[in-house]
DOGU-495608 format. One record per residue: x, y, z of N, C-alpha, C, O in turn. Coordinates in steps of 0.001 Angstrom, whole numbers, plus 500000, padded with zeros to 6 digits. Atoms other than C-alpha are relative to their C-alpha. Example, Ala and Ser with C-alpha at 12.3 -4.5 7.8 and 13.67 -1.06 7.14 Angstrom:
<sites>
500890498810500000512300495500507800500900501200500000501936501181500665
499180498810499940513670498940507140499230501090500730499739502198500899
</sites>
This chain:
<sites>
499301500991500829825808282097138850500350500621498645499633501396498013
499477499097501238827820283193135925499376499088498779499272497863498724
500407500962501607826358282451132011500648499192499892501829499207500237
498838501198501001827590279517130397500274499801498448499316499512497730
499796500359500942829147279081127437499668498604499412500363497592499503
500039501174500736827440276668125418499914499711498549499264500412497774
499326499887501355828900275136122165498859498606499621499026497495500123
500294501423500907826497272594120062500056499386499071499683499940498037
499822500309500825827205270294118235498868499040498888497930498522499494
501060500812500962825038268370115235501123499485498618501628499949497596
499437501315500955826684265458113588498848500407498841497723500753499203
500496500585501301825378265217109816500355499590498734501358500088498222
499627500588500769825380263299107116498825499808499133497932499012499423
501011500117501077823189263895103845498494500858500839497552500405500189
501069499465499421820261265861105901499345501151499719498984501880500643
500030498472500737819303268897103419498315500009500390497825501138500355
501192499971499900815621267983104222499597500458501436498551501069501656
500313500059498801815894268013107909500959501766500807500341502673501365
498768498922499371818954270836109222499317501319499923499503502041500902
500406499225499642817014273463108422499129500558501334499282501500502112
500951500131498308814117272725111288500468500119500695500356501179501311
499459499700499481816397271702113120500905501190501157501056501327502371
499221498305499354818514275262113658499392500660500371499611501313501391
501069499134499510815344276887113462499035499571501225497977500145501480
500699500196498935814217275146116482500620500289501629500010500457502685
499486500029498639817035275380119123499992501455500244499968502358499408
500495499097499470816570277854121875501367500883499591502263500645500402
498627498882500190819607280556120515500399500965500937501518501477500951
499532499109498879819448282692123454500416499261500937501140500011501593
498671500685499987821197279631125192501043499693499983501705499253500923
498883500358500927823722279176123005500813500688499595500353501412498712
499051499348500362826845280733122492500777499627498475501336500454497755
499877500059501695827608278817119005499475498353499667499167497380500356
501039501451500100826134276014117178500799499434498752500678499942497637
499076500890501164828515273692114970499638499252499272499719498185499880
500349501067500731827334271642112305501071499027499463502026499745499165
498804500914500007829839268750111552499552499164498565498882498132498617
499993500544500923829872267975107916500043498834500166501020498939500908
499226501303500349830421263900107710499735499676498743498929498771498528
500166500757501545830652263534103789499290500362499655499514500035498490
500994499830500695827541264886102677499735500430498602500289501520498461
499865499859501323826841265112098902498783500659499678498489500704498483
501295499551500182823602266713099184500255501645500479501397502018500746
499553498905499369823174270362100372499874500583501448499396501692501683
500585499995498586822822270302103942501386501062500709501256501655501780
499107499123499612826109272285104360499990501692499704500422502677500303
500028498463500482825414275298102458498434500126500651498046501294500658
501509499697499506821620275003104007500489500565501417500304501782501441
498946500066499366823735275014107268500244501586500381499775502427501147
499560498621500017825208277894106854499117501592499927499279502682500476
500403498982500085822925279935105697498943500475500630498466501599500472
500962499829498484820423279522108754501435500236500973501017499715502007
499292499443499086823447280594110849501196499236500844501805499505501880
499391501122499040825291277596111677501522500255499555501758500533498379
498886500517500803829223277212111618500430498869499761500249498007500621
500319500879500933829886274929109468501655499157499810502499499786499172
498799500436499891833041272585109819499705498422499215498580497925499161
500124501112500466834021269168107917500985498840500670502162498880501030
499108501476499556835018265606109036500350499337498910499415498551498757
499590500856500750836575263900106303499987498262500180499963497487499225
500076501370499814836508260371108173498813499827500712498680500414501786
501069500428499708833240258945108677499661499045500951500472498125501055
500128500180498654831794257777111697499266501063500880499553502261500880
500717498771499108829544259596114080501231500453501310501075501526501893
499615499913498693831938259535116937500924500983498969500776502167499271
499194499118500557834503261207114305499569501682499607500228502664499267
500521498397500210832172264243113935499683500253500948499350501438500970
499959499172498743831748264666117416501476500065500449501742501061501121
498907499244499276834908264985118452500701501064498908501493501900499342
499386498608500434835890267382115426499446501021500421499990502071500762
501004498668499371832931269406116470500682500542501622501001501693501920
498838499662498830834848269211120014501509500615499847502275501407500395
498498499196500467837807270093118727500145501506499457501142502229499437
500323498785500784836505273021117028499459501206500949499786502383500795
500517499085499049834536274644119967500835501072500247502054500977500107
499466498982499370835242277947121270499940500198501394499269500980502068
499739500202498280836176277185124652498894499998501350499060500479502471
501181499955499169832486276354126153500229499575501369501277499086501792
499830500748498561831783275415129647498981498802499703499131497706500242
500773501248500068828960273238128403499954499393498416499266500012497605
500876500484501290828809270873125069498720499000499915498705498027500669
501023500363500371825681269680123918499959499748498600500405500453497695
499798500768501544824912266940120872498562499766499985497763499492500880
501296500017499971822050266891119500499839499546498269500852499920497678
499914500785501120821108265045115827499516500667499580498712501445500094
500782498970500641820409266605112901498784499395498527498649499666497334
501074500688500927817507264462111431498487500444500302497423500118499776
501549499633499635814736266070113060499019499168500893497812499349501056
500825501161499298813717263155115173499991500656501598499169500532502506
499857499249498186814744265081118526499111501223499526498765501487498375
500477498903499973813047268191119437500498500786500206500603500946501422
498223499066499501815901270831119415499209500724501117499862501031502114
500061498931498980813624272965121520499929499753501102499638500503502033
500118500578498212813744270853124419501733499844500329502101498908501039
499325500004499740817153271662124449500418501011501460501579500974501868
500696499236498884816074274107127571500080498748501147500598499135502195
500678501322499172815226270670129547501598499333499752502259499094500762
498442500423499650818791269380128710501113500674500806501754500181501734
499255499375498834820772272065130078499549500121500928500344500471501801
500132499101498872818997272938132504500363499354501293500119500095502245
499835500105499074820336270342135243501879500986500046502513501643500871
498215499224500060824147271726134093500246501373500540501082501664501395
500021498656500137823322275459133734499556500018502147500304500716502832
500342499876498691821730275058137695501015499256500996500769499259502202
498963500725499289824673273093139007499499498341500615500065497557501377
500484501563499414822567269819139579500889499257499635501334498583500564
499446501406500393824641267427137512500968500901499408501040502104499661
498756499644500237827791267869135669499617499074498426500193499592497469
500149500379501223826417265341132505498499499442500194497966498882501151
501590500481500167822833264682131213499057499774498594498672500548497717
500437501411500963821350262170128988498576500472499587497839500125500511
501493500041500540817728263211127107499660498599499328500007498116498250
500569501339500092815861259905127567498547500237499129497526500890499344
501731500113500608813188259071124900499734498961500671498513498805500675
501329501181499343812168255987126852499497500559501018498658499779501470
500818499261498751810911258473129906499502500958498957498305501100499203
501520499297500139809205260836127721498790500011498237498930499159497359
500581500435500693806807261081125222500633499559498009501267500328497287
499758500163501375807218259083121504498812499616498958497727499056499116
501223499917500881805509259349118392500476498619499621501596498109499592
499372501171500418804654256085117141500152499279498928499428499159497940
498773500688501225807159254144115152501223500528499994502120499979499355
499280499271499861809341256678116078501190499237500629502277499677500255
498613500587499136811968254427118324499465498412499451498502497832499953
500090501413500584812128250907116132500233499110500882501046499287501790
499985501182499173811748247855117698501242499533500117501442499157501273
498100500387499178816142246813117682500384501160499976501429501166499325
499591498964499168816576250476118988499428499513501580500109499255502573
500496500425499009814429249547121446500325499303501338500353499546502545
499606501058499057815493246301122424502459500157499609503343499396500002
498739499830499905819266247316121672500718501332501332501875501608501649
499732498902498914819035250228124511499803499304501200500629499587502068
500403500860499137817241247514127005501274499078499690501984500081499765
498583500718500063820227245549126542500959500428500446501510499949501437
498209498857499861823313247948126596499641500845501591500545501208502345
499880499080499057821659249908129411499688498690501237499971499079502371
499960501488499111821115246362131505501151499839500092501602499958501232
498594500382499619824445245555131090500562501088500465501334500842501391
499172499216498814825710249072132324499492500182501155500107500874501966
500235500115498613823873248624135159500525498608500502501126498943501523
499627501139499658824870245063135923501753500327499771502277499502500519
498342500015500007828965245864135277500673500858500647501779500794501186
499111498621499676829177249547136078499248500639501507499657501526502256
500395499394499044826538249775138628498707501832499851498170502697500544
500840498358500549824544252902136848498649499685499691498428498572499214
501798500334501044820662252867135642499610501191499323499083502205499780
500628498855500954820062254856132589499023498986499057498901497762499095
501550500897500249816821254074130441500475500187498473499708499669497661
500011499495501513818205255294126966501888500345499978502540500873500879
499022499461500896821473255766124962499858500864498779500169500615497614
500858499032501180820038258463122991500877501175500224501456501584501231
498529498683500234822297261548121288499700500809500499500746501379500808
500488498730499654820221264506122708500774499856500918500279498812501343
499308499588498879822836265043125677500703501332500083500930502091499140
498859498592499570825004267961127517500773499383501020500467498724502013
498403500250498862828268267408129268500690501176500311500651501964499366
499687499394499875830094269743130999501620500321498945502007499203498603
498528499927500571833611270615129125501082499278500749501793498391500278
498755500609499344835983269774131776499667498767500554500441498134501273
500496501763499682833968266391132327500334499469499079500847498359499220
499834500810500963834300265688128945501436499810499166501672499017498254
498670500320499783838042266273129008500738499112500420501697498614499830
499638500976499303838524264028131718499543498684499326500110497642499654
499904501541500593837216261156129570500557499635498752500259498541498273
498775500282500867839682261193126929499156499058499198499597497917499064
501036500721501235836856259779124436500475499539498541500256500508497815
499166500796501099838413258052121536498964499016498714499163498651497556
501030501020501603835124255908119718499749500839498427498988501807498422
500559499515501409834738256959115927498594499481499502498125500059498521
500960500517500732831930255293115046498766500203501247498656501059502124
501138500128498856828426253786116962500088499682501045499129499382501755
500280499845497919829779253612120531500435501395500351500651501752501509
500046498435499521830255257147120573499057500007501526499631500183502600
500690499563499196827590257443122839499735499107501099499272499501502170
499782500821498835827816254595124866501381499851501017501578499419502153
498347499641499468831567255331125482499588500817501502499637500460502679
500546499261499314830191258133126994499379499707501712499540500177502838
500978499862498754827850256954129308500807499255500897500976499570502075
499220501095499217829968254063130396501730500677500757502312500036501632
498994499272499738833034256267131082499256501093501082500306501283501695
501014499365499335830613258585133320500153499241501030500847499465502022
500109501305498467829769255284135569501321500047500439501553500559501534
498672500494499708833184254454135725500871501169501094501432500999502177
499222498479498932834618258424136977498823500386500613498629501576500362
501204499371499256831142258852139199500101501048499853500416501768500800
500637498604500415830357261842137277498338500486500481497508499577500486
501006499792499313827423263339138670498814499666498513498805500576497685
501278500030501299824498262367135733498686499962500421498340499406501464
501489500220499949820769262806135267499504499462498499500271499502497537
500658499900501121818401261915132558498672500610500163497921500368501108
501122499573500065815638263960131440499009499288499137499536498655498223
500971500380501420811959262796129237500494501339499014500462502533499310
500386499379500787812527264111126198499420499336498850499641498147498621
500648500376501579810675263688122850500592499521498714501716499910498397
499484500636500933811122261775119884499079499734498768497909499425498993
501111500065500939809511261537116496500588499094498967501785498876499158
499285500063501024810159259835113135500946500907499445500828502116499643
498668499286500232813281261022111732499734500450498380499036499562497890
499866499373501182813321262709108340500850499618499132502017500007499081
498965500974500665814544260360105874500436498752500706500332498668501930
499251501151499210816243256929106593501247500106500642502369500557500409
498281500074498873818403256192109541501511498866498853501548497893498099
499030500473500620821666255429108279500493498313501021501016497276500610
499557501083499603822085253107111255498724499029500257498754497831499973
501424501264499696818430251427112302499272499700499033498339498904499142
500884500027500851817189251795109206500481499305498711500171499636497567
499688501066500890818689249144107349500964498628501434501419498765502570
499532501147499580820000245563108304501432499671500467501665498938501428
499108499555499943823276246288108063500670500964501115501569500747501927
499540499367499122823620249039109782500174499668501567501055499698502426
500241500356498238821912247950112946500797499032500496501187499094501662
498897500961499476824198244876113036501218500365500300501745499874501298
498659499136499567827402246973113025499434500934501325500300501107502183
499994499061498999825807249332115573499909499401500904500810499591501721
500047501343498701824658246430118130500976499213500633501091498610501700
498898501102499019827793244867118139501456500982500152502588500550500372
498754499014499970830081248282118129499418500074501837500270499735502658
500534499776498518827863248919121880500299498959500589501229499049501390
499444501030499234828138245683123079501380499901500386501729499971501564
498652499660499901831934245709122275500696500854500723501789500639501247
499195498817499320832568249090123723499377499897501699499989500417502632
500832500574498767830439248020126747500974499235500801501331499472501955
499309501470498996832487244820127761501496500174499491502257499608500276
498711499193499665835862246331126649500673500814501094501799500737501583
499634499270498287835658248841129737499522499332500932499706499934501989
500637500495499022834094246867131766501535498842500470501704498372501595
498904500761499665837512244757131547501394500599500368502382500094500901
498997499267500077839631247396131346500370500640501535499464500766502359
499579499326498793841107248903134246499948501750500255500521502412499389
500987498550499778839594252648135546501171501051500201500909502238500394
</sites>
């Protein structure tokens, strides 16, 4: 089986405390390049960034879904991308355990589930919780799929993630995803992976606000395709 080119990406926004760990944790002999995706940051997490080895690109419009697809846009022509957060709450080094159904030809896209493996606790807030038990109920009840988590640690193949012509800017990024998957019976797995407190406050669970815009961007992007025609 021939190497794969794999391109990752790490959405951030304000994370000068966390990005370093981060870089210094994913497996690099893996990885063919590793993108960090400015969104706005006023702190120094870009020049930190950089100077652990990362290239270093900016999104001007804010939104997580808007820094993954510049980070997509930016790649150097991988066969596999992989997203992975840059708050320190994932374990980059279990990024080994994400590729590895892609890199072996098992699946074609694959989901790192913190509700299958181990979390530190406090680490996954109670409306993450019950906002993943929700969203992932309803894509099984509309689309027919059973995943246990909408969580960012994933890898998709390139020309899978072509074929879904992905368009969310904001917090259904990742539910777009999964639900667009069900829809083109893409081959998917999910693996346990790990989860810890995050380093600093979540921009989206970690205020009142946020979580209400993020709960009802999933729901929305949920029962939008689910009406839409395939």
């Amino acid at each position: 089986m021939m190497p794969s080119r794999v391109s990752v990406i790490i959405p951030v926004f304000n994370e000068q405390e966390a990005i370093t760990q981060v870089l210094a944790d994913l497996p690099r002999h893996l990885l063919h390049e590793i993108i960090v995706v400015d969104n706005g940051s006023t702190d120094q997490t870009a020049s930190l960034a950089t100077e652990a080895g990362a290239r270093v690109v900016r999104e001007g419009r804010r939104g997580y879904g808007s820094a993954c697809l510049k980070g997509i846009a930016c790649a150097d022509t991988p066969d596999i991308v992989a997203f992975v957060d840059g708050d320190y709450s994932d374990h980059p080094d279990e990024m080994t355990r994400v590729l590895a159904p892609l890199i072996e030809g098992r699946a074609d896209f694959c989901v790192g589930s913190r509700v299958l493996g181990h979390r530190e606790p406090g680490a996954l807030l109670p409306q993450a919780r019950f906002g993943n038990w929700l969203a992932t109920a309803l894509i099984a009840a509309l689309f027919g799929v059973d995943y246990t988590d909408l969580g960012p640690f994933r890898a998709i193949k390139k020309v899978t993630l072509d074929e879904m012509n992905m368009r969310d800017r904001t917090f259904g990024w990742t539910v777009e995803m999964q639900v667009k998957a069900a829809q083109n019976r893409v081959r998917t797995c999910e693996v346990p992976v790990s989860y810890r407190k995050r380093i600093g406050v979540s921009k989206i669970t970690g205020t009142l606000e946020g979580t209400i815009k993020a709960g009802w961007k999933i729901l929305f992007t949920i029962l939008k395709h689910a009406t839409r025609p395939t």
